[in-house]
KOLBA-242232 format. One record per residue: x, y, z of N, C-alpha, C, CB in turn; residue number from 1; chain. Coordinates in steps of 0.001 Angstrom, whole numbers. Atoms other than C-alpha are relative to their C-alpha. Glycine has a CB too. Example, Ala and Ser with C-alpha at 12.3 -4.5 7.8 and 13.67 -1.06 7.14 Angstrom:
[[890; -1190; 0]; [12300; -4500; 7800]; [900; 1200; 0]; [-992; 27; 1246]; 1; 'A']
[[-820; -1190; -60]; [13670; -1060; 7140]; [-770; 1090; 730]; [414; 462; -1415]; 2; 'A']
END
This chain:
[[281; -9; 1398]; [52347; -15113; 59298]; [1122; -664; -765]; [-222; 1403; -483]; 1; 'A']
[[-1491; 736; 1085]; [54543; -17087; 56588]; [414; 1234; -549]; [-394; -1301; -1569]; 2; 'A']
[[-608; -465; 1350]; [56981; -15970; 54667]; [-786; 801; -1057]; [427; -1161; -692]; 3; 'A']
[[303; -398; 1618]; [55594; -15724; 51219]; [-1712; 1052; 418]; [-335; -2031; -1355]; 4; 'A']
[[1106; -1311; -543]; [52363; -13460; 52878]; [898; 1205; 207]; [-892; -324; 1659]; 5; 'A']
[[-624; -1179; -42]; [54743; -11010; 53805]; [1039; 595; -921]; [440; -11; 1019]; 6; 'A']
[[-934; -950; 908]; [56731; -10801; 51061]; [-1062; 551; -1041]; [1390; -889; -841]; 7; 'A']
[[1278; -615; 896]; [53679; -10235; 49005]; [-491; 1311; 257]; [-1238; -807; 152]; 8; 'A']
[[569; -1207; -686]; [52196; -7411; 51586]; [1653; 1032; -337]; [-568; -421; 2074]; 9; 'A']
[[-887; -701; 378]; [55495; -5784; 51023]; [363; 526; -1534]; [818; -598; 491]; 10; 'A']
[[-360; 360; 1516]; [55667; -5976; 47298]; [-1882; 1262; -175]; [71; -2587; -637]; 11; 'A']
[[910; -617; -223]; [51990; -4851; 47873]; [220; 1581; 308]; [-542; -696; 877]; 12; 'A']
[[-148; -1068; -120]; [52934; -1870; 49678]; [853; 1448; -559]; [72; -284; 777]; 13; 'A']
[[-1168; -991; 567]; [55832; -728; 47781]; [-743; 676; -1188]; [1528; -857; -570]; 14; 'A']
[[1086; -43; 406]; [53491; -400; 45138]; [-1125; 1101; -112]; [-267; -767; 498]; 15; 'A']
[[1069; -813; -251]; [50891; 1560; 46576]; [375; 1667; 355]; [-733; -717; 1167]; 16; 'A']
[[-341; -1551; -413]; [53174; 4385; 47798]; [515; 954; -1591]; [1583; -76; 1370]; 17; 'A']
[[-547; -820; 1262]; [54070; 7365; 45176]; [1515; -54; -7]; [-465; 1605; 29]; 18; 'A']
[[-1492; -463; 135]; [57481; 7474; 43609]; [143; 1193; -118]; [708; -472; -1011]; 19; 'A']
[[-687; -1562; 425]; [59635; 10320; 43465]; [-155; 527; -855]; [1120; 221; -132]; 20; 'A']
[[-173; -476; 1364]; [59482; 10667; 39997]; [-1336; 303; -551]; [733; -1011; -877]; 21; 'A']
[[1503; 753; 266]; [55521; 10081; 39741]; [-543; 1354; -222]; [-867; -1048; 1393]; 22; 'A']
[[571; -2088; -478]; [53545; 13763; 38804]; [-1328; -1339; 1144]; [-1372; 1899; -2408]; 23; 'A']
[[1257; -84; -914]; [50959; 14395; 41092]; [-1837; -192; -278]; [191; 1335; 438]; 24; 'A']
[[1297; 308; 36]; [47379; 13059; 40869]; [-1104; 1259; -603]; [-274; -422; 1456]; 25; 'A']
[[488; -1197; 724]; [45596; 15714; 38342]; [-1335; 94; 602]; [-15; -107; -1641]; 26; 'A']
[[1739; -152; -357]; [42231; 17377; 39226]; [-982; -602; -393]; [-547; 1014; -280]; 27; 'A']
[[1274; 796; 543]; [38868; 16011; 38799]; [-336; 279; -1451]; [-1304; 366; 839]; 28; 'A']
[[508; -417; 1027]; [38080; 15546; 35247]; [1539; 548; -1318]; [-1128; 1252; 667]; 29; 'A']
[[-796; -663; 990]; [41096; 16893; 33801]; [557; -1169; -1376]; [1356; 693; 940]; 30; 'A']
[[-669; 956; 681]; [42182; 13557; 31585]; [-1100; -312; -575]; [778; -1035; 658]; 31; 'A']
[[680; 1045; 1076]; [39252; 13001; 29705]; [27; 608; -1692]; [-1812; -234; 528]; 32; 'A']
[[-244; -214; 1482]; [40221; 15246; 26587]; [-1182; 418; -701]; [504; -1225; -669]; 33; 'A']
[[1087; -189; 1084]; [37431; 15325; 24414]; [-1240; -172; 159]; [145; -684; -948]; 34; 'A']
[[2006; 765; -437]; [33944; 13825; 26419]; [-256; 1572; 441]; [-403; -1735; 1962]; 35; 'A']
[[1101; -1453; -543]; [33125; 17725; 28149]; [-202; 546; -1415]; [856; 1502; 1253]; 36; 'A']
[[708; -500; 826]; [33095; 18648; 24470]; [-744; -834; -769]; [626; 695; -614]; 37; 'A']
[[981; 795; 977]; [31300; 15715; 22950]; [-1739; 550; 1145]; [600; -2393; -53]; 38; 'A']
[[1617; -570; -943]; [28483; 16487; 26100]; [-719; 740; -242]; [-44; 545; 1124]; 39; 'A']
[[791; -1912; -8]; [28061; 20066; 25712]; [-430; 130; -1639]; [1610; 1772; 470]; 40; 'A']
[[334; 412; 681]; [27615; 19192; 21951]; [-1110; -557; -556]; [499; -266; 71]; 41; 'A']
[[1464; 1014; -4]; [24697; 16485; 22245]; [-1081; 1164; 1148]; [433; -2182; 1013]; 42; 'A']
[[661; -680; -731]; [23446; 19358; 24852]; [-616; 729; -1070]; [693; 666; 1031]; 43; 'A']
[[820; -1039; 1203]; [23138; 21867; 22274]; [-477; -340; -977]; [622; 906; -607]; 44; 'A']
[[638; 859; 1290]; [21951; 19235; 19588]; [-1351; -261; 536]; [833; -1562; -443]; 45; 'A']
[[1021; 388; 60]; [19115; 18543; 21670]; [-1043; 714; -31]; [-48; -624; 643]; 46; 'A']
[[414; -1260; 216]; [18200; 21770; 22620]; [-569; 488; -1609]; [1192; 769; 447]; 47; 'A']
[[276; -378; 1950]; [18197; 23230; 18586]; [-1246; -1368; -534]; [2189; -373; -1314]; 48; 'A']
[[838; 788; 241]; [16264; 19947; 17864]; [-1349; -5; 495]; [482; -876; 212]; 49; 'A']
[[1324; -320; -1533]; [13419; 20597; 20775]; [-488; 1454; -766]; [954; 422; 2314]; 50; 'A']
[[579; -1206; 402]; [13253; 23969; 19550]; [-740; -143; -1768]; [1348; 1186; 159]; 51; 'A']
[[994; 789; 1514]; [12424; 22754; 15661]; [-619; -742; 217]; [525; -720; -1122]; 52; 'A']
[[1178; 714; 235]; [10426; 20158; 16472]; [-1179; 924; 549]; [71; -1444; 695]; 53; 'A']
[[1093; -993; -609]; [8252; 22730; 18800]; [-625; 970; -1338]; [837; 1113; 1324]; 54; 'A']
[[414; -802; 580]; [8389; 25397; 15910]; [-927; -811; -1373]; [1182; 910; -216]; 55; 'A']
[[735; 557; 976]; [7196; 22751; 13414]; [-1432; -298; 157]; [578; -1038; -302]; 56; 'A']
[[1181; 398; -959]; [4586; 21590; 15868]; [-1039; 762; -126]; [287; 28; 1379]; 57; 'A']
[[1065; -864; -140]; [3053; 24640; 16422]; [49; 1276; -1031]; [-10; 436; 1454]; 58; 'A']
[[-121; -1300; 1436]; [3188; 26804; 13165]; [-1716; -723; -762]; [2180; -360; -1652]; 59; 'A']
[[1280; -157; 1472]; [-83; 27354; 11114]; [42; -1009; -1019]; [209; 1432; -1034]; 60; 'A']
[[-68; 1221; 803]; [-1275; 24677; 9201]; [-991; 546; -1500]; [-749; -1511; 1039]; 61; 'A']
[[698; -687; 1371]; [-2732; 27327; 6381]; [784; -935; -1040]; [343; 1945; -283]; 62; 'A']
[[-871; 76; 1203]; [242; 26277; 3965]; [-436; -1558; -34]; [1821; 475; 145]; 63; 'A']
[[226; 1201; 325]; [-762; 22529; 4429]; [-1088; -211; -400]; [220; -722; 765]; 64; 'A']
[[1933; 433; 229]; [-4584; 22854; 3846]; [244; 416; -1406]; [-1639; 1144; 1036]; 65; 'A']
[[281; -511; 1390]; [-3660; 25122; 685]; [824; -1651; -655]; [927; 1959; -460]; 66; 'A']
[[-941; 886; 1122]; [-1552; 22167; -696]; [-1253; -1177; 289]; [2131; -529; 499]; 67; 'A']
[[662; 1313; 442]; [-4108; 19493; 99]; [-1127; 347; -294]; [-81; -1109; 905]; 68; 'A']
[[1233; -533; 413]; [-6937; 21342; -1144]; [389; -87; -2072]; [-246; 1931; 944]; 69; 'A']
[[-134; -354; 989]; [-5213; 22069; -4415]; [-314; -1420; -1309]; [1334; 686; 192]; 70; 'A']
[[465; 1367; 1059]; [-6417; 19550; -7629]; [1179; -341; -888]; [-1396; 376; -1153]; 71; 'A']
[[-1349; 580; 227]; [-3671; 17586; -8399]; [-118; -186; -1602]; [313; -1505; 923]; 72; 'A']
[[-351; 183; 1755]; [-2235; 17646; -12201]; [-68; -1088; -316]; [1315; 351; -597]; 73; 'A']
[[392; 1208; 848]; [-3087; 15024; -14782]; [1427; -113; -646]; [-1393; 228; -1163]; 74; 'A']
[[-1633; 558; 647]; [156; 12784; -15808]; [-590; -36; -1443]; [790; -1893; 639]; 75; 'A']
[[718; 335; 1864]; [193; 12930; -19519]; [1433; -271; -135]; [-915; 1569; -1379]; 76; 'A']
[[-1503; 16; 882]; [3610; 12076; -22198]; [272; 1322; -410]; [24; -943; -1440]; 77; 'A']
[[-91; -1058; 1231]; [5052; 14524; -23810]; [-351; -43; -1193]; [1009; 310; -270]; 78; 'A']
[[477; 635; 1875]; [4221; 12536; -27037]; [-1784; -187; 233]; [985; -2273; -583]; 79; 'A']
[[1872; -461; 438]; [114; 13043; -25911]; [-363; 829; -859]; [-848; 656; 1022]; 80; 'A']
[[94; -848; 856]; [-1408; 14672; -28261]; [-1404; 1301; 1131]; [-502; -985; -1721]; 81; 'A']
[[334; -1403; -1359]; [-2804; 18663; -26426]; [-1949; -572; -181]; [559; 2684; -834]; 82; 'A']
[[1528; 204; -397]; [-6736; 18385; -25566]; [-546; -1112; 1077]; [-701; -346; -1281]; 83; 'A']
[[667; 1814; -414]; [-9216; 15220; -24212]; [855; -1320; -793]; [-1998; -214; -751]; 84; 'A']
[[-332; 1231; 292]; [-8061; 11965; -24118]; [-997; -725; -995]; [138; -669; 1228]; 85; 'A']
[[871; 744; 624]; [-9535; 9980; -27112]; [-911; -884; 759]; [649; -661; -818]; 86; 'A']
[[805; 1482; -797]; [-12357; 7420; -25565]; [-121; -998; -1474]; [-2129; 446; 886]; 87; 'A']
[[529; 894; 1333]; [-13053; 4429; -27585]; [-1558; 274; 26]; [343; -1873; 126]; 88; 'A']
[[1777; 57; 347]; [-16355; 4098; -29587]; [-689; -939; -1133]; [-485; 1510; -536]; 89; 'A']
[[-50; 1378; 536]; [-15538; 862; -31530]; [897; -809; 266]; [10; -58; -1146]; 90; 'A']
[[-486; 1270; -313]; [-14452; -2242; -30672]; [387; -937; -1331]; [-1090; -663; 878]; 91; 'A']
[[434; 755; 1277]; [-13205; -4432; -33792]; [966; -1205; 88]; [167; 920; -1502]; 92; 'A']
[[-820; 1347; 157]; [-11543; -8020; -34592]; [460; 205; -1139]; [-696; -1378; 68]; 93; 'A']
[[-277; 3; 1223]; [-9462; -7495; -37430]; [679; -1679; -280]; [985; 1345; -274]; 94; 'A']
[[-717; 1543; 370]; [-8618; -10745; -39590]; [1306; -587; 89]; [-93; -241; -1188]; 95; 'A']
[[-1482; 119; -424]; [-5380; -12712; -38684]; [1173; 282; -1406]; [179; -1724; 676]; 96; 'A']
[[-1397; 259; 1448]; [-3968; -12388; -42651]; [-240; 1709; -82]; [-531; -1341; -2134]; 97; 'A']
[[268; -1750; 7]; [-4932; -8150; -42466]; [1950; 322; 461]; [-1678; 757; 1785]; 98; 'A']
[[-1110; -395; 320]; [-1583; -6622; -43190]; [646; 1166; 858]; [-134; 270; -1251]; 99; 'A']
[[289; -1202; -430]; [-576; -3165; -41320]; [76; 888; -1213]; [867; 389; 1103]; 100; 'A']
[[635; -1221; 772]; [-957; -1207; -44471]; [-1131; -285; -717]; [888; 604; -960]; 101; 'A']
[[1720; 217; -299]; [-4555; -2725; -45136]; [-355; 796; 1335]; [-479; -1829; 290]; 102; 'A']
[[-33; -227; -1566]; [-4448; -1817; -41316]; [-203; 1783; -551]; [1830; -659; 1125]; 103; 'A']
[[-398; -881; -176]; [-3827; 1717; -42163]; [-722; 727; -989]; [1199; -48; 95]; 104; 'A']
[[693; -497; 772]; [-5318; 2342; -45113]; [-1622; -258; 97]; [571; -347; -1065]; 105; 'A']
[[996; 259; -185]; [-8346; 1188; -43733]; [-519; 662; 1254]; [-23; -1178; -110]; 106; 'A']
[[77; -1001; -808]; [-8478; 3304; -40734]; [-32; 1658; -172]; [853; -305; 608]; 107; 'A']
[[130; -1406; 172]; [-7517; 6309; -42364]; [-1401; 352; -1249]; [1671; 562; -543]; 108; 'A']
[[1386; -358; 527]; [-10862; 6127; -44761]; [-1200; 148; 694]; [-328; -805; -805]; 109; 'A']
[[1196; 419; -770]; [-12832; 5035; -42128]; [163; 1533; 1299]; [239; -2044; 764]; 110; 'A']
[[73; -1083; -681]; [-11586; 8662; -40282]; [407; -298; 1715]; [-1463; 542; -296]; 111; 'A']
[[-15; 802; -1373]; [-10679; 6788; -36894]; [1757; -626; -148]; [-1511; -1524; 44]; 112; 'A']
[[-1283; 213; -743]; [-7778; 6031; -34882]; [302; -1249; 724]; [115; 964; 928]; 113; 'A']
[[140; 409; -1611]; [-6660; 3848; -32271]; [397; 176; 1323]; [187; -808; 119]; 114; 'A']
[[-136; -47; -1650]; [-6856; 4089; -28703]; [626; -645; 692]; [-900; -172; 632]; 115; 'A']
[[-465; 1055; -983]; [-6116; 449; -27317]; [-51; -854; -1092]; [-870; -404; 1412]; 116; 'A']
[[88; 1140; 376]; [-5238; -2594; -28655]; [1305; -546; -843]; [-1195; -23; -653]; 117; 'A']
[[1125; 903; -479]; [-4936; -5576; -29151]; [97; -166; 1406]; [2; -1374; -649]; 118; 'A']
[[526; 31; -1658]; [-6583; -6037; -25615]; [618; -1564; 614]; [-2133; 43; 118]; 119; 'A']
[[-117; 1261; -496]; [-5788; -8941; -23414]; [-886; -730; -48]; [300; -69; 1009]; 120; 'A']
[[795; 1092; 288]; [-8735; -10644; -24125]; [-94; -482; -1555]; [-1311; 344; 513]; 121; 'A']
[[-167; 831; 881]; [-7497; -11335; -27623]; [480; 1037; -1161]; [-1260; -899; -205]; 122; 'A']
[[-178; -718; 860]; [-7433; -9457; -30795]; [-1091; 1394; -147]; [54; -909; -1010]; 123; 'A']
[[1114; -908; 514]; [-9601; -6774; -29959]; [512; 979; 264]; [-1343; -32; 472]; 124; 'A']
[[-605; -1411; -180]; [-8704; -3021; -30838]; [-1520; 1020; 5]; [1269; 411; -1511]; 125; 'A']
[[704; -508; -241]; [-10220; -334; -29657]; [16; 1357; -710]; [-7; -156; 1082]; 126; 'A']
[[-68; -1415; 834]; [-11086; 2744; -32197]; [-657; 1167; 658]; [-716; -121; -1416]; 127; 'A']
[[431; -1051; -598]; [-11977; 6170; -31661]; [-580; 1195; -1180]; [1208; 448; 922]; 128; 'A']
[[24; -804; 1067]; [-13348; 8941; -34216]; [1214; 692; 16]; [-1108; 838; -35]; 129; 'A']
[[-822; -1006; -189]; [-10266; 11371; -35347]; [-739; 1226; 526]; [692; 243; -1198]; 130; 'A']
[[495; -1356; -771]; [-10765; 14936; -33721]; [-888; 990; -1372]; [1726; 1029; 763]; 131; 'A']
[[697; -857; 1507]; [-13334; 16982; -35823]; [-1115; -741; -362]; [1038; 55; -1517]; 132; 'A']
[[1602; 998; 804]; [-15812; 13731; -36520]; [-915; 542; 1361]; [123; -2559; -154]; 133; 'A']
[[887; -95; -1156]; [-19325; 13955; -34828]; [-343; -1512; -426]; [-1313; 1324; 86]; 134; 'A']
[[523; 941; -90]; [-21827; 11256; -34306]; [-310; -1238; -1085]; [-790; 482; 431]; 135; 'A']
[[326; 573; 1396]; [-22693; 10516; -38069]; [1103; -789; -972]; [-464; 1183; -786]; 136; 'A']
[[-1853; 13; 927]; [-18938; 10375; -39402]; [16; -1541; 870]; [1883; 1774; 666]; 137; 'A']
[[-411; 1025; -829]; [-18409; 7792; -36500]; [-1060; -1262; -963]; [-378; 381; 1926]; 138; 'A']
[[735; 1112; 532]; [-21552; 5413; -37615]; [6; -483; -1544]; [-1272; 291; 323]; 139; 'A']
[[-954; 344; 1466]; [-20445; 5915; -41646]; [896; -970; 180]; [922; 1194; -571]; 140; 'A']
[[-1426; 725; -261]; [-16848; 4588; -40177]; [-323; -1158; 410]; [982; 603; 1025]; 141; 'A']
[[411; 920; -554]; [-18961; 1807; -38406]; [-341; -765; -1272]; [-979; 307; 1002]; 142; 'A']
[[719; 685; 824]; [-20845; 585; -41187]; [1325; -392; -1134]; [-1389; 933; -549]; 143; 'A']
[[-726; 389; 864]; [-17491; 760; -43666]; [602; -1039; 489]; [721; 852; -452]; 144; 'A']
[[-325; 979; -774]; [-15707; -1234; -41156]; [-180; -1617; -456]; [-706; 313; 1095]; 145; 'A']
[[791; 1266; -294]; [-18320; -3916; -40851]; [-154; -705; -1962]; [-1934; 594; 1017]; 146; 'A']
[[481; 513; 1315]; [-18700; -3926; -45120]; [1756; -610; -379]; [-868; 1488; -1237]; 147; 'A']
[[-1188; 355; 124]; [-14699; -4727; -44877]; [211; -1396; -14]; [660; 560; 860]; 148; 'A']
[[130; 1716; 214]; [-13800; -8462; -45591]; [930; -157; 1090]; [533; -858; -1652]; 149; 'A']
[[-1577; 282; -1283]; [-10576; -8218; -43224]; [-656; 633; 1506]; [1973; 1372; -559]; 150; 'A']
[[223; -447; -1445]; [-13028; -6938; -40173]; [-863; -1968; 441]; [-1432; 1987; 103]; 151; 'A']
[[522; 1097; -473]; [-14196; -10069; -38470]; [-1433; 431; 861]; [1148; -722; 851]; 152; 'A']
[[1056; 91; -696]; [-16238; -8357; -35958]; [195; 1729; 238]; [9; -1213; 1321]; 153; 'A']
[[53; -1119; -245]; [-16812; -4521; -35564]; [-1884; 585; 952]; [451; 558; -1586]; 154; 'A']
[[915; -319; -119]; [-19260; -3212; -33317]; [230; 1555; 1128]; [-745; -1277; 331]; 155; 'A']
[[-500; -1385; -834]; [-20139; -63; -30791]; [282; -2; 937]; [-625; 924; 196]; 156; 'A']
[[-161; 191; -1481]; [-18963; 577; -27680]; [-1194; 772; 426]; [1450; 545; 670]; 157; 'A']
[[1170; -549; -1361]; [-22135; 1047; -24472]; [347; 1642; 117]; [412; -932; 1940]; 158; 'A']
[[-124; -1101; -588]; [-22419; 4364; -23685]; [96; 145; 2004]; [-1217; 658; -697]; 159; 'A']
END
């Protein structure tokens, strides 16, 4: 064998043997510190998890039928006013030089409100009787409307 092989295997071996000073080769397991408690950890996480998903699984499904049975609440504002929602029950075109206190004073004779408007298909608002009119009050309010110079186009809404 050369030289430089055996000084290597020597260098090699010196190496491989324990020094004096060296501790002794610790038991199985003892140097890892902190992984037997991260283990036993994710053990008992899966466990507790297994056991809730099971108890969720298999629990009575009374409390879910009562909730999807139940008739779900109507969104309103706080600024609604308490009862039925107005419906419209005239449709009208007011003129483009109509003022809002023409606007106003002409609504409040005529006993009617509004509901909607103007609509996206142009200038059209949608009225409603105030609370308290019946059928007759409404068709009065129709006909004043229509005798108005600033209504362009007033008519009824379809039933």
């Amino acid at each position: 064998m050369s030289r430089a092989w055996q000084s290597l295997r020597s260098r090699l071996d010196d190496a491989a043997e324990p020094q004096a000073g060296a501790p002794r080769a610790r038991r199985l397991g003892a140097g890892r510190g902190w992984m037997p408690w991260v283990l036993a950890a994710m053990i008992i996480e899966s466990v507790g998890l297994g056991a809730l998903g099971a108890a969720l699984w298999w629990r009575p499904a009374t409390r879910a039928v009562a909730m999807a049975t139940a008739p779900a609440a109507a969104y309103r504002t706080l600024a609604a006013p308490e009862g039925a929602p107005q419906v419209a029950t005239i449709r009208v075109v007011f003129s483009s030089t109509m003022t809002l206190a023409q606007l106003e004073a002409l609504l409040s004779a005529a006993r009617l409100e509004v509901v909607a408007g103007p609509g996206a298909a142009g200038d059209v608002w949608s009225l409603a009787p105030t609370p308290g009119s019946n059928r007759a009050a409404t068709l009065a309010a129709l006909s004043r409307l229509r005798a108005s110079p600033a209504v362009r186009l007033a008519e009824p809404v379809s039933p």
